[in-house]
C-alpha positions in Angstrom: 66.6 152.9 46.8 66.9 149.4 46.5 70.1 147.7 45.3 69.7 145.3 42.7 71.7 142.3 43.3 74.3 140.8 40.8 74.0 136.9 40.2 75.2 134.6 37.8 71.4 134.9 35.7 72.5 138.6 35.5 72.9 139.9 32.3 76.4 142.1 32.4 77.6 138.5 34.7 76.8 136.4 31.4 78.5 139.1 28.9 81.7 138.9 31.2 81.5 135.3 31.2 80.9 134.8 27.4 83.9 137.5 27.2 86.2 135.2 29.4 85.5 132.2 27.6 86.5 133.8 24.1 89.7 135.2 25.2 90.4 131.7 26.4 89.6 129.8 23.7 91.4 132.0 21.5 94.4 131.8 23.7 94.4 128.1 22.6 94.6 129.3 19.2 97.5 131.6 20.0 99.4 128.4 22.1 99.1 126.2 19.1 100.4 128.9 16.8 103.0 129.6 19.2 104.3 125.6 19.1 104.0 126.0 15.2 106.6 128.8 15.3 108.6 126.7 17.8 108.9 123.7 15.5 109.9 126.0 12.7 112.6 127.2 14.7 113.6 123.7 15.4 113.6 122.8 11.5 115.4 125.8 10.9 118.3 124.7 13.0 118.2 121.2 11.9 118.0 121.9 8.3 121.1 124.3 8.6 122.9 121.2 10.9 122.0 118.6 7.9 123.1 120.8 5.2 126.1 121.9 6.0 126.8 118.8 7.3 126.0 117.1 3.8 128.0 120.0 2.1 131.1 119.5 4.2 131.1 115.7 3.7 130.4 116.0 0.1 133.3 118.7 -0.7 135.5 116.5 1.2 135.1 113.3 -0.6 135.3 114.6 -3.6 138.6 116.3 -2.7 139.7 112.7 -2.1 138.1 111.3 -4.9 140.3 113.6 -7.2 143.6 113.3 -4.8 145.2 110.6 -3.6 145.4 112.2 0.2 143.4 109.8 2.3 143.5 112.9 5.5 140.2 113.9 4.5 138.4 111.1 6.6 138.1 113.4 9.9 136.6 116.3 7.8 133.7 113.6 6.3 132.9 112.5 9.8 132.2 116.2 11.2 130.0 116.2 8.1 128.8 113.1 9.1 128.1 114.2 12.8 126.6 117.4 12.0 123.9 115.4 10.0 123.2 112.9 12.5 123.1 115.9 15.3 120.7 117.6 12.7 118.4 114.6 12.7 118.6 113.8 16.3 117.3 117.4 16.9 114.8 117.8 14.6 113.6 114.1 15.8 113.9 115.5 19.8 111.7 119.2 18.5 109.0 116.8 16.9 108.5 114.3 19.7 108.4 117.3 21.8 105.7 119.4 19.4 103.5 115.9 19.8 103.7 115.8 23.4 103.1 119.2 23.8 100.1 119.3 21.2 98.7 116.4 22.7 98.8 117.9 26.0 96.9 121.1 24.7 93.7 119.4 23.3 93.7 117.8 26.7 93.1 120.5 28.3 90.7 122.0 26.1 88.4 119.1 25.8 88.4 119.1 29.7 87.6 123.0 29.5 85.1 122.0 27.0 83.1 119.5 29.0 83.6 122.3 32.3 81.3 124.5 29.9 84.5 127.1 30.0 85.5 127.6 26.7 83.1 127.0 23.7 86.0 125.2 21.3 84.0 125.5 18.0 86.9 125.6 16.2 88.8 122.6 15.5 92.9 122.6 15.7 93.9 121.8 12.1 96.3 119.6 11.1 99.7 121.2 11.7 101.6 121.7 8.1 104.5 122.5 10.0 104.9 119.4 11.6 104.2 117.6 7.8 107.1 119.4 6.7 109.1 118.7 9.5 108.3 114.7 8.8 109.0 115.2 5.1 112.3 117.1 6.6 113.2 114.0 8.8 112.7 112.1 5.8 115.3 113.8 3.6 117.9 114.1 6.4 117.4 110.4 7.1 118.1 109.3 2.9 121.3 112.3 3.1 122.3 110.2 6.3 121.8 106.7 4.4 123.4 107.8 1.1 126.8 109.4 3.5 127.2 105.9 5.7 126.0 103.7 3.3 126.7 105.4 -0.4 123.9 104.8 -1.8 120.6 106.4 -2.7 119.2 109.6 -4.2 122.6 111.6 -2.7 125.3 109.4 -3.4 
């Protein structure tokens, strides 16, 4: 009885490979996903930061609009500081999501021209990170509108 050799033409060699290849491209899929959730975490934390930071500065001014205690300055800059630390972090989370996003095409396209991964799909345009932009946005006119007392919140 003759063993039949195994070799990279083989037949089962090619299904394992074409298997390989699929789990690993849609591990990509998973990893961008996974930074998705990781900036909605980050927005999460920032929009709590910025809004109770806006909410504490806001009751506190107008407690000193209607009185004539002037104590309530150290109360409006927490609010204050909470805000800024809210932008700040959000700011930190999407400068991190782009690095890291960046960093993952990179290394598919190079698995892609290595003939590893097939990368038919295409890695949409994140929504998250829109809304996190359009949530930066909004933190920074709160922010404006607290220093400055002007704008949309003032």
């Amino acid at each position: 009885m003759v063993a039949q050799s195994i070799t990279a033409k083989s037949a089962s060699d090619q299904a394992s490979t074409e298997m390989a290849a699929r789990r690993t491209g849609m591990s990509f899929q998973r990893t961008r996903m996974s930074a998705d959730r990781t900036l909605m975490s980050v927005m999460r934390t920032s929009l709590s930061l910025i809004s109770f930071g806006f909410t504490i500065y806001q009751v506190f001014a107008k407690i000193q609009e209607h009185t004539s205690r002037s104590s309530a300055a150290p109360a409006r800059n927490f609010g204050l500081a909470l805000v800024a630390l809210g932008i700040a972090m959000l700011v930190v989370g999407i400068i991190y999501h782009l690095s890291f996003m960046s960093g993952l095409r990179n290394e598919r396209k190079d698995m892609k021209a290595e003939a590893l991964i097939h990368a038919e799909s295409k890695f949409p345009p994140s929504l998250t990170l829109i809304t996190a932009l359009l949530l930066l946005c909004v933190g920074g006119a709160a922010i404006v509108s607290m220093v400055f007392r002007v704008g949309p919140f003032g």
